[in-house]
Residue, then its C-alpha position, 0 to 999 in steps of 0.5 A: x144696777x147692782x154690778x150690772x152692765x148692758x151687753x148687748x141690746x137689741x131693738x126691734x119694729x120700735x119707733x123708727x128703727x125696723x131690727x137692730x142690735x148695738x153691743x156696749x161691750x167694748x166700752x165702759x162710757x158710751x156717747x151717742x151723738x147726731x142730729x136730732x131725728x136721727x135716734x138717739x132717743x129711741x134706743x135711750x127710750x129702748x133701754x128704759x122700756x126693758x128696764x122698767x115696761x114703761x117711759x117716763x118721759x111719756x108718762x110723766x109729760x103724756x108725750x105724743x110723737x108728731x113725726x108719726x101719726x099712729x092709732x094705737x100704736x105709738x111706739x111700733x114703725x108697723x101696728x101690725x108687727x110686735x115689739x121686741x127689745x131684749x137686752x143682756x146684762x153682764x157682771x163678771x163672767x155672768x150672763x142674764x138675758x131679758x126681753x119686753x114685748x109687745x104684741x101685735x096691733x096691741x095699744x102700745x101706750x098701755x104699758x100693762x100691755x108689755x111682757x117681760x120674759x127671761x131668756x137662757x140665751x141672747x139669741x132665744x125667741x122671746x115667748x121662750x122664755x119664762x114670763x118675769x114680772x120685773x128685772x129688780x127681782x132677776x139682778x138682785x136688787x133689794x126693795x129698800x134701793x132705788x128701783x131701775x127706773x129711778x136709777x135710769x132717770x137720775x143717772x143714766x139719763x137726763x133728758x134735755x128738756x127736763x134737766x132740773x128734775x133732781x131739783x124738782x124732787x123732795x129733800x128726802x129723795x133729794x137725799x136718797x138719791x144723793x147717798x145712792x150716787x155717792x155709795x154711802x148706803x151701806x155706811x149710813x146703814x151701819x152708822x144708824x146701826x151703831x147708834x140704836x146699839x150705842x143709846x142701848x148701851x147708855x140706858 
């Protein structure tokens, strides 16, 4: 994410988890393991839904969740509360902050219905901050890159039940992807660079 690492993350009336904050701070790797039931998936499909105001994993499958049967609110433990994720990302000694948020009794599964705000401190109240339209622009993230979905999808996580995706894709994004895991951008760059000057050249 552009030399962006997840501080702190805080999850609040989403799925089963009424308020809570995790710090990833202490650690580079961090492994989340237990029972099925027991969240893990939450705070995975909070982490996506800060990044990228959706989650693929019910966008792309048109998941519904058979443990709680909810109208219009898929995603809040009360229809009658909002939904607040808000994350910090840190590189170095700098700080960002940005939350997503859903208000109350608004469809959850209608992710234009999700607001993404800027917030100058982790502890803000989020209509504080300043509207954002997306986090690719705040982290510094070019548009010819890999978006923060994509970069969540392929490498920060691979649900269980779709674990062939990279397989599933085209051997142009194939590549894409690839050259992104690898860091080999910026040489295919120059490489492609250095050949249009060099066929100049023999003209």
């Amino acid at each position: 994410m552009n030399g962006y690492k997840l501080g702190r993350l805080f999850i609040k009336n989403f799925k089963l988890i009424n308020e809570r904050e995790i710090d990833f701070t202490a650690r580079d790797l961090f492994i989340l393991d237990g029972p099925n039931g027991y969240g893990k998936t939450t705070i995975f499909d909070a982490v996506e839904l800060l990044l990228s105001k959706k989650i693929s994993r019910v966008n792309d499958n048109n998941v519904e969740d058979n443990k709680f049967k909810h109208k219009d609110s898929l995603f809040a433990k009360d229809s009658n509360e909002p939904i607040l994720i808000k994350g910090e990302f840190l590189k170095g000694n700098k700080f960002l902050y940005f939350a997503v948020y859903l208000g109350a009794k608004q469809d959850s599964k209608k992710w234009e219905n999700y607001q993404y705000y800027q917030l100058n401190s982790f502890d803000d109240e989020v209509l504080m901050g300043i509207e954002v339209e997306n986090l690719n622009d705040a982290l510094g993230l070019t548009p010819n890159k890999i978006s923060l979905l994509d970069d969540y999808k392929n490498f920060y996580y691979i649900q269980q039940e779709n674990n062939t995706q990279f397989f599933k894709q085209n051997e142009k994004n194939r590549i894409k992807l690839l050259s992104k895991f690898f860091a080999t951008e910026d040489a295919e760059k120059l490489k492609k660079d250095l050949d249009e000057k060099l066929k100049k050249l023999k003209v």
